[in-house]
Every structure is written in C-alpha cells, then in structure tokens.
C-alpha atoms as a printed R data frame, in Angstrom:
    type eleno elety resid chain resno       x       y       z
1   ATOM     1    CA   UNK     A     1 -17.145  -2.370   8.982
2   ATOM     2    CA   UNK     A     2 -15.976  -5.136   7.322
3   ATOM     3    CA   UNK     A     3 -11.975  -6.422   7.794
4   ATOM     4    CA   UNK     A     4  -9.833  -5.501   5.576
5   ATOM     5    CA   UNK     A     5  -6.661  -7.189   4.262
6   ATOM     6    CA   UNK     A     6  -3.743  -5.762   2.775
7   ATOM     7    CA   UNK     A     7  -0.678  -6.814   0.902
8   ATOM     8    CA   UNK     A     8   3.368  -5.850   1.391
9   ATOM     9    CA   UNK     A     9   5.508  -5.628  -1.232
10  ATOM    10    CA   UNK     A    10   9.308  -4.397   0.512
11  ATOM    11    CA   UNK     A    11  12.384  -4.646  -0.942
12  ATOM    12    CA   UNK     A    12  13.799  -4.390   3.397
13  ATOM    13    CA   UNK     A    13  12.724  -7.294   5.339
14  ATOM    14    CA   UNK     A    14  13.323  -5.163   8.305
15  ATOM    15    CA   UNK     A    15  10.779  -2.663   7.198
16  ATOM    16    CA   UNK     A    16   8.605  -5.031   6.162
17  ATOM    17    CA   UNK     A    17   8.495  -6.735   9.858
18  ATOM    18    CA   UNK     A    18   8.086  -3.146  11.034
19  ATOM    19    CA   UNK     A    19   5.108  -2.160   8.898
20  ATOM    20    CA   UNK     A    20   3.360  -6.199   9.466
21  ATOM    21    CA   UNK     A    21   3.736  -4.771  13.396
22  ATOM    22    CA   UNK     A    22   1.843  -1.555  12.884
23  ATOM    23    CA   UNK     A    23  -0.733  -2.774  10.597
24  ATOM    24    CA   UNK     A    24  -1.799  -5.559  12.499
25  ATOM    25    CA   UNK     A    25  -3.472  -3.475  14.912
26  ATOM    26    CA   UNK     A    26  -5.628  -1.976  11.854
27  ATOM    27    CA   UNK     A    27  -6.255  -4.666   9.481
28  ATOM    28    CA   UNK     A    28  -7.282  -8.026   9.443
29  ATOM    29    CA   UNK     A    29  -5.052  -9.953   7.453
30  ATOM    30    CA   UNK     A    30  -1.444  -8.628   6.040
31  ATOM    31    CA   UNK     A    31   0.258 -10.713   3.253
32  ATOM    32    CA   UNK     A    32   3.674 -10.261   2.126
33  ATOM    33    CA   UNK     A    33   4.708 -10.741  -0.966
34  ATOM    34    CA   UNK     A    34   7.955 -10.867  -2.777
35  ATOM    35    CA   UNK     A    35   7.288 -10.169  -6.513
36  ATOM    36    CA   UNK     A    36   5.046  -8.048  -8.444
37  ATOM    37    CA   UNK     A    37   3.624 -10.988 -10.079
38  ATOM    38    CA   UNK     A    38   3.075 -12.255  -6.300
39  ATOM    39    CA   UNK     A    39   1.253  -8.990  -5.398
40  ATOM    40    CA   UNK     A    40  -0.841  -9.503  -8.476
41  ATOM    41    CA   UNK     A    41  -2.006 -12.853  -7.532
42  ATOM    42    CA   UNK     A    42  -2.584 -11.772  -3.927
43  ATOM    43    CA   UNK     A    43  -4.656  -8.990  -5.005
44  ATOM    44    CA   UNK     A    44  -6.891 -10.980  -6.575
45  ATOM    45    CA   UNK     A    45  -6.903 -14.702  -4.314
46  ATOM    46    CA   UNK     A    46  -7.441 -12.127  -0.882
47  ATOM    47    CA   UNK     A    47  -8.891  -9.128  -2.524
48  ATOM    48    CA   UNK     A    48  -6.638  -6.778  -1.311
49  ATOM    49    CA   UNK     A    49  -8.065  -3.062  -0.151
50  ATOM    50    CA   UNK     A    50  -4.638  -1.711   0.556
51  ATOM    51    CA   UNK     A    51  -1.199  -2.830  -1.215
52  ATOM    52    CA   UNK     A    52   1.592  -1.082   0.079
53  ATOM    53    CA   UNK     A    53   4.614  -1.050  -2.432
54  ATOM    54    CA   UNK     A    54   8.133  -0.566  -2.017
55  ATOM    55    CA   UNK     A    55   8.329   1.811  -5.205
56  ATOM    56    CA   UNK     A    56  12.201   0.863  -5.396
57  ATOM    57    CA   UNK     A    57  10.176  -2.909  -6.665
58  ATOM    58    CA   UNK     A    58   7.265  -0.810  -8.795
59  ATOM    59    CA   UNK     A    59   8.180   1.639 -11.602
60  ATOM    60    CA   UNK     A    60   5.848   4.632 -11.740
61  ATOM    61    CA   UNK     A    61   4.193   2.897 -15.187
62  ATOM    62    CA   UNK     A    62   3.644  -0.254 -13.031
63  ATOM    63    CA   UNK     A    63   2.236   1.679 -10.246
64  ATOM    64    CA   UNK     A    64  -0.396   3.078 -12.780
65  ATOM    65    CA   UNK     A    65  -0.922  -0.666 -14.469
66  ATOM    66    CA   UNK     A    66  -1.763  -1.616 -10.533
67  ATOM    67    CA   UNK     A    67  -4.189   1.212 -10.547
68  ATOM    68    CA   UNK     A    68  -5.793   0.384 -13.888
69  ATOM    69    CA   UNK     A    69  -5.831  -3.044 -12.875
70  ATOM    70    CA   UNK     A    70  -7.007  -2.863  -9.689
71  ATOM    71    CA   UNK     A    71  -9.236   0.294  -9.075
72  ATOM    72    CA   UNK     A    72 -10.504  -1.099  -5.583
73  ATOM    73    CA   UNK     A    73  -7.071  -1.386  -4.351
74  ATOM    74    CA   UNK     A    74  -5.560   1.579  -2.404
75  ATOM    75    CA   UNK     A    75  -1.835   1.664  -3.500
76  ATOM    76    CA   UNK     A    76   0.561   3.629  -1.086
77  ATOM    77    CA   UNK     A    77   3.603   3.417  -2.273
78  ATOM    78    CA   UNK     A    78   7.418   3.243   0.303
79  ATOM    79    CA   UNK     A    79  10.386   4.876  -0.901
80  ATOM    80    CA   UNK     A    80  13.814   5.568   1.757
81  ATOM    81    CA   UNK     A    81  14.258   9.103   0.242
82  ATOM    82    CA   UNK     A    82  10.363  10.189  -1.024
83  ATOM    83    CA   UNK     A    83  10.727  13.718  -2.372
84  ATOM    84    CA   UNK     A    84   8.061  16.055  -3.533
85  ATOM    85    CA   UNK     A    85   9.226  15.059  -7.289
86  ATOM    86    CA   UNK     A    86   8.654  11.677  -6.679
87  ATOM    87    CA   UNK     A    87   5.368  11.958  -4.852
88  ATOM    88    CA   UNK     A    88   3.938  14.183  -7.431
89  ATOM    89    CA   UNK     A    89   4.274  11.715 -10.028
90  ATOM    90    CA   UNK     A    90   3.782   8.586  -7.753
91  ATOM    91    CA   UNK     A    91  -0.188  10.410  -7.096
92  ATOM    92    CA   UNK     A    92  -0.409  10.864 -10.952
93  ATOM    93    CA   UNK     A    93   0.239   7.053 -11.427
94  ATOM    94    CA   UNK     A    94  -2.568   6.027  -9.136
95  ATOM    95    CA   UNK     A    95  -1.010   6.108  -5.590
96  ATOM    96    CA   UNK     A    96  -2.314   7.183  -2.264
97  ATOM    97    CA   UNK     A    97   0.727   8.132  -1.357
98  ATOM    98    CA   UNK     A    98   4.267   8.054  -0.642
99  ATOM    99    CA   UNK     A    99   5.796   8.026   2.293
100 ATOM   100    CA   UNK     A   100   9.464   7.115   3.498
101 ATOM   101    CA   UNK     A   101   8.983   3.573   4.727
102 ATOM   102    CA   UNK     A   102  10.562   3.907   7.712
103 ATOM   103    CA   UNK     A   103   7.345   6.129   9.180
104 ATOM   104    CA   UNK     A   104   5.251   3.703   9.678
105 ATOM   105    CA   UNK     A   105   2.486   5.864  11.063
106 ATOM   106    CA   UNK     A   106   1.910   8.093   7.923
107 ATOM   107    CA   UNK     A   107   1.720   4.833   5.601
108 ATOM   108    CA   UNK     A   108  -0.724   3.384   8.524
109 ATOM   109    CA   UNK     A   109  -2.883   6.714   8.483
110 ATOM   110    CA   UNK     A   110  -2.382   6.842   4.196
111 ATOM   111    CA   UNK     A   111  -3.448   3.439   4.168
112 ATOM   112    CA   UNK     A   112  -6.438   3.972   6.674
113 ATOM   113    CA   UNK     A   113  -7.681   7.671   4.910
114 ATOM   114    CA   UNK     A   114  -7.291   5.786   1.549
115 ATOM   115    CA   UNK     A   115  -9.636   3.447   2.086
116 ATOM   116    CA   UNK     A   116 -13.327   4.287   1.123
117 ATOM   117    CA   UNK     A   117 -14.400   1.697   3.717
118 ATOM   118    CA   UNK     A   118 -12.427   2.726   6.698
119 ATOM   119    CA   UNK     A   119 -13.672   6.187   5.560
120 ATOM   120    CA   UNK     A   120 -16.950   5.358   5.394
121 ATOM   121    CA   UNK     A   121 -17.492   3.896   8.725
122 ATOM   122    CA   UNK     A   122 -15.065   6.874  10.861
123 ATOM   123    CA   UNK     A   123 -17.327   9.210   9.399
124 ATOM   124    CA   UNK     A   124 -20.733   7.416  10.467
C-alpha cells in the first residue's frame, strides 16, 4: 500500500490538533489548511486521497464542486451538530461522510473505509 496524505480544513484549531493526532497514526502526511482556495491548491501540489472539511467552511454546493473537481479525493466532511438532514444532503454533494468533529474515530474509520486504496489492500 502506498502512503497516503490527507488535507484539514477546521474552522477549531483545537479540533484540528485533535484530528492531526489521530490521523497520524494512519496516514502519511496531514496538511492543514486554512482556506478553501488553500485546500484546492493542496489537493492538487500533495494529491490529496482524503480532505476532511469543516462543513461550517464548505457549503453543500462547494462540497459537490470538491467532488466534481476532485473525484480521487475522499471528502468527509466535520460539523459540531451533524444531523441526519445534514448528512443526507452532505452524501448527495459528494461526501463520505459526516461526522461531529469532535469523534475523531468515526472521521478516522470514514476516512480509512473511504479510501479505495486503504480498501483495497485490508481486503487482500
């Protein structure tokens, strides 16, 4: 299996630090980013499997623009108060997932079943 690298965009520094902590142990590099533009660019300079997005930062029609734009990408999107509403349409727009981003182990295992690689190689 090759490494993978993923990209953070968080609104809270605090969960940002916390999901960097967890995801270290799975990935091999993590960038955080502080701007959709940002995300963008790292997406492309680090080719980014996973982009985890604070969807507070990321409207549900820039969500699906990060899809379109990016169909290699796994986008699992981080909300405080995720509701079955809100995940429904998050999935339609392209996402994963959406978890509450202060459970760091469901975005780790979203993030981890999202990606074809990872999924690839478990199931070898």
């Amino acid at each position: 299996m090759r490494p993978l690298n993923i990209a953070l965009l968080q609104g809270d520094a605090k969960v940002a630090r916390s999901l960097a902590g967890s995801l270290c142990h799975h990935f091999h590099a993590i960038y955080a980013v502080g701007s959709l533009e940002e995300l963008r660019e790292t997406i492309v300079k680090h080719r980014i499997e996973v982009a985890i997005v604070d969807i507070e930062l990321a409207s549900l029609s820039e969500i699906e623009r990060l899809h379109r734009a990016f169909k290699g990408t796994c986008i699992v999107c981080t909300h405080r108060l995720a509701d079955e509403e809100m995940w429904t349409a998050a999935l339609n727009a392209g996402a994963a997932d959406v978890c509450p981003s202060f459970d760091t182990g469901s975005i780790v295992t979203a993030a981890l079943r999202s990606t074809p690689s990872v999924s690839r190689s478990a199931a070898a």
